[in-house]
MIGU-651414 format. One record per residue (C-alpha): residue number from 1; x, y, z. Coordinates in nm, 2 decimals. Layout:
N
+------+--------+--------+--------+
| resi |      u |      v |      w |
+------+--------+--------+--------+
|  NUM |      X |      Y |      Z |
...
+------+--------+--------+--------+
//
This chain:
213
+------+--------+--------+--------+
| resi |      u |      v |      w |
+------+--------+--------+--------+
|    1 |  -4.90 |   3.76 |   4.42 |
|    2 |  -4.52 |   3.69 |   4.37 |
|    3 |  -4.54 |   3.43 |   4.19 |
|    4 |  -4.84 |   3.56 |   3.90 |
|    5 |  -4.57 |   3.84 |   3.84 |
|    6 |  -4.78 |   4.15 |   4.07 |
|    7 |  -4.55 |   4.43 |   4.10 |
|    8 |  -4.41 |   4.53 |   4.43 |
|    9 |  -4.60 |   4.85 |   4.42 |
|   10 |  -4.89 |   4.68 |   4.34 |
|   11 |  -4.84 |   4.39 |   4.58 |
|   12 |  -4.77 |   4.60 |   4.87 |
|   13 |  -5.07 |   4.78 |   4.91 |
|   14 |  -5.31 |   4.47 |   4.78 |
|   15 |  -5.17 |   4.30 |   5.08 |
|   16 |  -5.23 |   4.57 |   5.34 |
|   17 |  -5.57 |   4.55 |   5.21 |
|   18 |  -5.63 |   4.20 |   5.25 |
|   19 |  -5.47 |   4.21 |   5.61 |
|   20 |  -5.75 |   4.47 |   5.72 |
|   21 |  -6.01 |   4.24 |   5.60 |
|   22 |  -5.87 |   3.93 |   5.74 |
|   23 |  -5.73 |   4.12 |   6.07 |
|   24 |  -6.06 |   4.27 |   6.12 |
|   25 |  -6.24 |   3.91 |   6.17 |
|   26 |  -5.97 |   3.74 |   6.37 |
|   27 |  -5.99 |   4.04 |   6.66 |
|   28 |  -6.33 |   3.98 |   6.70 |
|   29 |  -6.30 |   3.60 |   6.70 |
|   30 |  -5.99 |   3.60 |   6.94 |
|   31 |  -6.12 |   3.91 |   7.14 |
|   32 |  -6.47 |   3.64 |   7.19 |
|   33 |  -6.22 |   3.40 |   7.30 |
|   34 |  -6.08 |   3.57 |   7.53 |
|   35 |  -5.77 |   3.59 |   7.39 |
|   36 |  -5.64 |   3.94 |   7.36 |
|   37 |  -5.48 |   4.17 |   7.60 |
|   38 |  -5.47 |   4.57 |   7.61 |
|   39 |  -5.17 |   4.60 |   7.81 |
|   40 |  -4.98 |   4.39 |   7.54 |
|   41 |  -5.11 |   4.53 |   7.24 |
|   42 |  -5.12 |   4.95 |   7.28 |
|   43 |  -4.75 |   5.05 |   7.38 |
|   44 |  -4.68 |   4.82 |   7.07 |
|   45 |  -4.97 |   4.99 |   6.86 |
|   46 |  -4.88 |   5.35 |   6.93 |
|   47 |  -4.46 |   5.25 |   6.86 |
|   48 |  -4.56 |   5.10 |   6.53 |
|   49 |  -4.85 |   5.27 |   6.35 |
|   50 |  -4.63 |   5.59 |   6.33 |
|   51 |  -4.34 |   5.39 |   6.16 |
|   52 |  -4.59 |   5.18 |   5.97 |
|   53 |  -4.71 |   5.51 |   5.78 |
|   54 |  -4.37 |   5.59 |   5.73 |
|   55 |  -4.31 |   5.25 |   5.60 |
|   56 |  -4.60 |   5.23 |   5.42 |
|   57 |  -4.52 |   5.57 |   5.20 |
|   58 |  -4.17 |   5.42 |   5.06 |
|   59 |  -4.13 |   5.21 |   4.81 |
|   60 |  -3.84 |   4.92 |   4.82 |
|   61 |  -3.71 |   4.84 |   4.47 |
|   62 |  -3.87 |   4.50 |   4.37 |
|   63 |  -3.60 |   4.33 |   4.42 |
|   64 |  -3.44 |   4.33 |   4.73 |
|   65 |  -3.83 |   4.40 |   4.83 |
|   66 |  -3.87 |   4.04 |   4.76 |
|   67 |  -3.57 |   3.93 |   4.90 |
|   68 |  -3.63 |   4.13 |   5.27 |
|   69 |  -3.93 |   3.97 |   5.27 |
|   70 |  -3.83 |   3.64 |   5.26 |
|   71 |  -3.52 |   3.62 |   5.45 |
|   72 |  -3.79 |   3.78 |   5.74 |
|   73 |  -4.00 |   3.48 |   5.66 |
|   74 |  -3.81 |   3.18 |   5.65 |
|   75 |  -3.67 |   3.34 |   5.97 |
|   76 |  -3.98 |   3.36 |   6.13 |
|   77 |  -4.11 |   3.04 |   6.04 |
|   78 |  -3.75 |   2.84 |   6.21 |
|   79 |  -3.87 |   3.04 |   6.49 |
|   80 |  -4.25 |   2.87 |   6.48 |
|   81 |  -4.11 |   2.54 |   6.45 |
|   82 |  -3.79 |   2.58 |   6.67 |
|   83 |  -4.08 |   2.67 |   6.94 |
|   84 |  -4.34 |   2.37 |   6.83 |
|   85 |  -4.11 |   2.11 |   6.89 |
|   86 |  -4.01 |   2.26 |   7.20 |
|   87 |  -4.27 |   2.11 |   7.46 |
|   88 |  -4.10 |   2.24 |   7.74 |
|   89 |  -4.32 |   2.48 |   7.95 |
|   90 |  -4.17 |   2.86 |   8.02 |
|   91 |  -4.26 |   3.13 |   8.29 |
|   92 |  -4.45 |   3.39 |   8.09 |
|   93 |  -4.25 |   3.74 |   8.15 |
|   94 |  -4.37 |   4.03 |   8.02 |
|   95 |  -4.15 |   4.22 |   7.85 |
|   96 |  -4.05 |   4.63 |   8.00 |
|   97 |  -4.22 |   4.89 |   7.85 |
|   98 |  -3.94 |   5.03 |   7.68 |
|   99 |  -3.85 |   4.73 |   7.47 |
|  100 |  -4.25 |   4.68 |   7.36 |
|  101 |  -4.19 |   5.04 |   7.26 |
|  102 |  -3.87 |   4.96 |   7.04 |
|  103 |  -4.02 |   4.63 |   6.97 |
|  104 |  -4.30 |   4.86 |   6.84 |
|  105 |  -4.14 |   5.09 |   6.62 |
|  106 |  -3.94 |   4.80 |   6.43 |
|  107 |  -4.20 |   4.61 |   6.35 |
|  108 |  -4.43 |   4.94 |   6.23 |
|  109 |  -4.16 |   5.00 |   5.98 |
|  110 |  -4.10 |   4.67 |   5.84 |
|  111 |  -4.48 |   4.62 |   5.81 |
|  112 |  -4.52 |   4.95 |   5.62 |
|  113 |  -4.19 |   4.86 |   5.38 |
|  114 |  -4.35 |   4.51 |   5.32 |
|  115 |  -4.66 |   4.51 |   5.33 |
|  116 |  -4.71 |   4.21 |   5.61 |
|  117 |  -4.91 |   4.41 |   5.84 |
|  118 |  -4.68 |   4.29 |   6.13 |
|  119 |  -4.81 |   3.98 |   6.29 |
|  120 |  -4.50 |   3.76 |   6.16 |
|  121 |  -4.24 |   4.01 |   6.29 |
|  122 |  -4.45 |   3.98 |   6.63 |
|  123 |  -4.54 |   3.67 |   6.67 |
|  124 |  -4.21 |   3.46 |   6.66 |
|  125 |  -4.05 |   3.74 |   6.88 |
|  126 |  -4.29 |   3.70 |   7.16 |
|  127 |  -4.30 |   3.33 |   7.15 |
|  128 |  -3.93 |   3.30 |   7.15 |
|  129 |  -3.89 |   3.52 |   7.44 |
|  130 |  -4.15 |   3.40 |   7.65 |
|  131 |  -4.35 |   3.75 |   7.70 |
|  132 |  -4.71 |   3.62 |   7.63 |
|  133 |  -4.90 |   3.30 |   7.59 |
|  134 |  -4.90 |   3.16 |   7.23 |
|  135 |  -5.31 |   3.25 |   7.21 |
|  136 |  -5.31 |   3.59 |   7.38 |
|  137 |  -5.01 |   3.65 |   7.09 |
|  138 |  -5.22 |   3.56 |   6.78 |
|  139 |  -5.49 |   3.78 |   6.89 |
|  140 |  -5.28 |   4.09 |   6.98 |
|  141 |  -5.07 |   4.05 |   6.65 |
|  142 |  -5.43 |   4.04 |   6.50 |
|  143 |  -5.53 |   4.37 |   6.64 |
|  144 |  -5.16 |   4.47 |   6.55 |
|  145 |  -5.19 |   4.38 |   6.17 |
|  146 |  -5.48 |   4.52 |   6.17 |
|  147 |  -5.35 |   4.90 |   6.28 |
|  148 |  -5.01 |   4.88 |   6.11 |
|  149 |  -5.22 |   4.78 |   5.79 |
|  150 |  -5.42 |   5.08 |   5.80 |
|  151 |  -5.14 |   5.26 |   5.86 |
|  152 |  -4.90 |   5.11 |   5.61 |
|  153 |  -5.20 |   5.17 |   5.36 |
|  154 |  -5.26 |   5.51 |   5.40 |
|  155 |  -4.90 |   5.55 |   5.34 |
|  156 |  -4.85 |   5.37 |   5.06 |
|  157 |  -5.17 |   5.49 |   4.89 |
|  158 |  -5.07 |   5.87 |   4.90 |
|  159 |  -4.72 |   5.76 |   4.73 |
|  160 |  -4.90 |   5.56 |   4.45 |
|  161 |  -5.24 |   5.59 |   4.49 |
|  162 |  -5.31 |   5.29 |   4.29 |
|  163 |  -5.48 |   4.95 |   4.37 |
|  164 |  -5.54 |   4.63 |   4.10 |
|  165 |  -5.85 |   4.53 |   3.99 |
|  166 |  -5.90 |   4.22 |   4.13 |
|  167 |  -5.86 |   4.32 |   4.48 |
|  168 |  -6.25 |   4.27 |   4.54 |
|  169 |  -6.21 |   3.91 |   4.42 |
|  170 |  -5.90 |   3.82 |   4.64 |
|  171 |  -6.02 |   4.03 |   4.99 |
|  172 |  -6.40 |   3.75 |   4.96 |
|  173 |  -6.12 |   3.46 |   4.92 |
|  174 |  -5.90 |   3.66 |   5.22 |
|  175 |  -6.27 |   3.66 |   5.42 |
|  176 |  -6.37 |   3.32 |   5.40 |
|  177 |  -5.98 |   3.21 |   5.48 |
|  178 |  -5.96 |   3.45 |   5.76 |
|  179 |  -6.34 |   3.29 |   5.91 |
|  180 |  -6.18 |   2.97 |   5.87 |
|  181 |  -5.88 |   3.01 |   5.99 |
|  182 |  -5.94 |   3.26 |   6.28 |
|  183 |  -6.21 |   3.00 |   6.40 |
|  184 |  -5.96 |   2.72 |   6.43 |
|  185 |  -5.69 |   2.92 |   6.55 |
|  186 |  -5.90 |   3.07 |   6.82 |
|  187 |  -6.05 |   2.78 |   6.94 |
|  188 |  -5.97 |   2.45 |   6.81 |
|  189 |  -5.60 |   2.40 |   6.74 |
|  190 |  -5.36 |   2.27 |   7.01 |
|  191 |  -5.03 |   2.54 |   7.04 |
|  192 |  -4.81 |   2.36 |   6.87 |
|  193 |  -5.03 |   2.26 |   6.63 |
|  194 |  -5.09 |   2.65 |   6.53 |
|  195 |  -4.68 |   2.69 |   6.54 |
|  196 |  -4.64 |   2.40 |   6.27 |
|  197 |  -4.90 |   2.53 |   6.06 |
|  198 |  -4.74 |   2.86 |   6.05 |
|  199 |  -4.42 |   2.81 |   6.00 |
|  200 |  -4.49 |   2.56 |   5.74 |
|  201 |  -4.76 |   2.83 |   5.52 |
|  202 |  -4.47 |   3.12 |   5.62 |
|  203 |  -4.18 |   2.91 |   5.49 |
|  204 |  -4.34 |   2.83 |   5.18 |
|  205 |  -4.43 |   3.26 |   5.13 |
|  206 |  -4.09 |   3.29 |   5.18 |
|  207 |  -3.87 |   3.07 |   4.97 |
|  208 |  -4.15 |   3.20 |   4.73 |
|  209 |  -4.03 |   3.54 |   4.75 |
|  210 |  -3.68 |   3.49 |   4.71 |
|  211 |  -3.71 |   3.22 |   4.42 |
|  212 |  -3.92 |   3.50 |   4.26 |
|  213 |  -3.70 |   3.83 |   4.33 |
+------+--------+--------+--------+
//
């Protein structure tokens, strides 16, 4: 969307859209899997939806909107493939409640000022610090994109209540990625084969971002 010239304002909420579609299929494919966990996912949920509306109803100039987004990117994705090429194997310890609640709240607000729904703000932190498994991650950040995007919507639709009109177009590509990918990623992908992909499809969105601010 960056890079066809979609307006911040725009952008923002057509991506919160998209992540509901797309989050929506990869909960129930990593929920079949068995790859989700409750105590995980709901002291981050109820931190970050709050913050994710609150996110969600300001808007960031376009600018340094572009920019936040992909310094958090590019970050993120060094994080993916710091972690893929590190084969060494790490006592899971989940984190206390306190800092899943902080944790929470951060990530809410970023996702509703962005527009990422979350998941890449999640993801690397809990694979760098060892809190989950790399599988029972993906499908809690699914479930978690999926909330902070409905949250982050809301918000951003009483602020500008306006969405483009190719959004249907875009959210049946989004579905047929998300089948695709969610299949693979629940399933069929080694770990560190999911890490490199990431990192490689989040560093590309984020040099995209800033060459484009």
């Amino acid at each position: 969307m960056a890079l066809f010239g979609v307006a911040p304002a725009i952008m923002k909420p057509a991506a919160l859209t998209l992540n509901i579609l797309v989050a929506l299929i990869a909960v129930v494919k990593y929920t079949r899997a068995g790859h989700f966990s409750g105590p995980v996912f709901w002291p981050l949920a109820l931190a970050s939806a709050p913050f994710a509306f609150i996110g969600g109803h300001y808007a960031l100039p376009g600018a340094v909107y572009k920019v936040l987004v992909g310094i958090i990117l590019l970050y993120a994705a060094w994080q993916l493939w710091r972690s893929a090429a590190d084969n060494a194997t790490r006592e899971i310890k989940p984190p206390p409640m306190i800092l899943k609640v902080i944790s929470g709240a951060g990530i809410g607000l970023l996702s509703g000022l962005t527009g990422v729904g979350g998941g890449i703000f999640f993801s690397p932190l809990f694979v760098f610090k060892g809190w989950a498994e790399l599988r029972q991650i993906s499908g809690v950040a699914a479930a978690l994109i999926l909330v902070n995007s409905i949250a982050g919507l809301l918000g951003s639709l009483l602020a500008i209540p306006r969405l483009p009109d190719a959004l249907p177009v875009w959210g049946v590509a989004a579905v047929i990625g998300g089948l695709i990918g969610s299949e693979y990623g629940s399933r069929r992908l080694a770990n560190p084969t999911i890490k490199c992909l990431l990192a490689i499809v989040v560093a590309i969105a984020g040099c995209k971002m800033i060459f484009t601010a």
